[in-house]
LOPA-343247 format. One record per residue (C-alpha): residue number from 1; x, y, z. Coordinates in steps of 0.5 Angstrom, whole numbers. Example, Ala and Ser with C-alpha at 12.3 -4.5 7.8 and 13.67 -1.06 7.14 Angstrom:
// LOPA-343247
- pos|px|py|pz
- 1|25|-9|16
- 2|27|-2|14
//
This chain:
// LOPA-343247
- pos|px|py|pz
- 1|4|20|-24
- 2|3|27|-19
- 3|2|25|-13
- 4|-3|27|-8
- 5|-4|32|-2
- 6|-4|26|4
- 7|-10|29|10
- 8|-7|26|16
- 9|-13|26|22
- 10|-8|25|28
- 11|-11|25|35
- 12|-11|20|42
- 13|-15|14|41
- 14|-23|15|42
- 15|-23|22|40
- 16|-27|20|35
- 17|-24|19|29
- 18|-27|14|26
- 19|-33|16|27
- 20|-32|23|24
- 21|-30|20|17
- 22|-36|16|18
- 23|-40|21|18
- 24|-37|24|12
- 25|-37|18|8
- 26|-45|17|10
- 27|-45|25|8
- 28|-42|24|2
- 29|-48|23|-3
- 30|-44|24|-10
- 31|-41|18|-14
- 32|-34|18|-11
- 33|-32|11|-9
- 34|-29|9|-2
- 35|-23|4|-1
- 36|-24|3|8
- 37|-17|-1|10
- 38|-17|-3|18
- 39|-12|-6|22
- 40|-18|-10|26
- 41|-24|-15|23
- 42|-29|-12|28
- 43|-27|-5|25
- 44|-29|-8|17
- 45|-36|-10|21
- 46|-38|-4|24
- 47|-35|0|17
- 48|-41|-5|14
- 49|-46|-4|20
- 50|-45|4|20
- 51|-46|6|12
- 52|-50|0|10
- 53|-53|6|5
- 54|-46|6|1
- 55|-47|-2|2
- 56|-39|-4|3
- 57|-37|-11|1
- 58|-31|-14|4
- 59|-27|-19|0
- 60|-28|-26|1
- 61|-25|-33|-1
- 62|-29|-39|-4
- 63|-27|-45|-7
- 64|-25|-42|-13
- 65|-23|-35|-12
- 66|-17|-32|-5
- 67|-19|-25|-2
- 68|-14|-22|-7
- 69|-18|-24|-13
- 70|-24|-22|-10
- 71|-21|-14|-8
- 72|-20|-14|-16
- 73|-27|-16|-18
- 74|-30|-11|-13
- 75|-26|-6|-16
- 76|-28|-8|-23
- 77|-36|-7|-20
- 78|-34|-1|-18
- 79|-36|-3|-10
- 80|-35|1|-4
- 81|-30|-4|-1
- 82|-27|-5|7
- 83|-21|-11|8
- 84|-15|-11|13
- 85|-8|-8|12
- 86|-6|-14|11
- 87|-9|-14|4
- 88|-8|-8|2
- 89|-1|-10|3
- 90|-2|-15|-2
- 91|-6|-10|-7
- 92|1|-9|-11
- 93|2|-16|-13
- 94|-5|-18|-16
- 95|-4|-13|-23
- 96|-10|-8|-21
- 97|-11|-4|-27
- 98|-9|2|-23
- 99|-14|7|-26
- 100|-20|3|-23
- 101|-17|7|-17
- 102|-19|14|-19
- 103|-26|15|-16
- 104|-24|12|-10
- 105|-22|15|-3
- 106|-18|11|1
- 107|-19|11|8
- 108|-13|8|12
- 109|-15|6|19
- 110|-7|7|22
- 111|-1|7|19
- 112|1|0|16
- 113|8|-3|13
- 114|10|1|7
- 115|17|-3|7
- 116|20|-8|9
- 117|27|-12|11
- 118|28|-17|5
- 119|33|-22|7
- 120|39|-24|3
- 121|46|-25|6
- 122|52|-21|3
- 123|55|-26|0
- 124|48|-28|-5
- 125|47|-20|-5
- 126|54|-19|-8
- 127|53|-25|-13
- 128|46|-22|-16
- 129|50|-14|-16
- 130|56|-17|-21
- 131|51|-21|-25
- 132|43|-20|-25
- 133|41|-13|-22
- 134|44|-6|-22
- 135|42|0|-19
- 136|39|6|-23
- 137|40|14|-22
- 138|34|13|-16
- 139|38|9|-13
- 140|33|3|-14
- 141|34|-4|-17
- 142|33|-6|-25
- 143|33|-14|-26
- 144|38|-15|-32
- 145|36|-21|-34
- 146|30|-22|-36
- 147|31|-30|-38
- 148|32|-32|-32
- 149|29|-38|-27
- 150|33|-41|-22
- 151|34|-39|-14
- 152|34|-32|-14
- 153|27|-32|-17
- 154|24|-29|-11
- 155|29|-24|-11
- 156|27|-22|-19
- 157|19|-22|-17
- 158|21|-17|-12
- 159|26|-13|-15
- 160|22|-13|-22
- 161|17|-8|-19
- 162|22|-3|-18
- 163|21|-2|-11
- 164|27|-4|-8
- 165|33|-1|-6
- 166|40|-3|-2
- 167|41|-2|5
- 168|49|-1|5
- 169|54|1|11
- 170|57|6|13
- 171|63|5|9
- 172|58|3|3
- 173|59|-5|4
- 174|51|-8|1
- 175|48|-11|8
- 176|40|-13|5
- 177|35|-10|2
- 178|29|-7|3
- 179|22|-6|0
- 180|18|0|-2
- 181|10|0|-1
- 182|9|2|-10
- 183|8|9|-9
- 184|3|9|-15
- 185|-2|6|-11
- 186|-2|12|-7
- 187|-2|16|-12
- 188|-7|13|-16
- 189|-13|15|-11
- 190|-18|20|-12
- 191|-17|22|-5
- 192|-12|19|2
- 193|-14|20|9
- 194|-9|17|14
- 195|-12|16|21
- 196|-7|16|26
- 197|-4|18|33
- 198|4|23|33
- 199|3|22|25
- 200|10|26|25
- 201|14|20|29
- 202|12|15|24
- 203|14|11|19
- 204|10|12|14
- 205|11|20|14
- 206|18|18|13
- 207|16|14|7
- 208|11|20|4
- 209|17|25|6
- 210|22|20|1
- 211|18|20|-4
- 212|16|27|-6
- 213|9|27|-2
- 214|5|33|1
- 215|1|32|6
- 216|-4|37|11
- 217|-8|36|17
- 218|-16|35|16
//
């Protein structure tokens, strides 16, 4: 899937970036689609208050349903959505046809976690290199053993995704895991905006650098 050019608003807090992508949203009269992602609940009612044109939807939880299959119902209604980071992060986990996401733009307000340590000690580490998972020419984990159900099963969610790789010593020895937010849900928006502050020192840079993506100052 190729990927997409990433527009990163870099500026201090209250220069107004926020306000600038509203106005843009608020501008936008076509049929494109928005994904609004904050780190902050103030921050998803006043997305609401400000575009009340573009009727954005926050994803709920009831009875029946979390605020996972809910995001996934508002996606299959073509919605204009507005969550936290902390749902975006589990976006991956909830088997989102990814082409739902084409007329979407995504607007991330910060940067978020896009990896994350996996704890496992070096002996079980080692127990699941000699017999259930090996490293591919990326350098990412396959599971091998499709039937398996037992105590590593967390390990086999995570590493099925496709998204993990070995962090080794400096003398190649394993130490742990580490976890990849997918790239193909990155690559799967129509547009990608990253609202932030020193954009270059972050995280999420290194991670876009990683992977292959470009990005450009808007």
């Amino acid at each position: 899937m190729k990927k997409k050019k990433m527009k990163i608003v870099d500026g201090i807090c209250g220069i107004g970036k926020t306000t600038a992508i509203i106005n843009m949203i608020k501008e936008d009269k076509s049929d494109t689609k928005y994904i609004f992602i904050t780190p902050f609940l103030s921050e998803v009612q006043r997305i609401k208050k400000s575009c009340p044109e573009h009727k954005f939807k926050e994803p709920l939880m009831d009875k029946r349903n979390t605020k996972s299959d809910d995001l996934k119902h508002l996606l299959k209604k073509g919605e204009n959505i507005v969550s936290t980071h902390a749902l975006f992060k589990r976006m991956w986990l909830n088997e989102i046809d990814l082409k739902m996401l084409n007329n979407y733009i995504l607007i991330m307000d910060e940067v978020f976690d896009v990896s994350e340590d996996i704890y496992i000690t070096p002996d079980d580490l080692n127990l699941l290199l000699g017999n259930y998972i090996i490293e591919n020419e990326d350098g990412f984990l396959e599971w091998i053993e499709p039937n398996y159900n037992g105590v590593f099963n967390n390990y086999k969610s995570l590493i099925g995704g496709g998204n993990v790789f070995i962090h080794r010593s400096q003398d190649g020895e394993p130490l742990t895991l580490i976890w990849f937010f997918p790239t193909e849900l990155f690559s799967s928006f129509k547009d990608v905006y990253v609202l932030t502050y020193i954009f270059d020192g972050q995280v999420q840079k290194y991670y876009y650098d990683l992977f292959g993506f470009e990005y450009e100052n808007f």
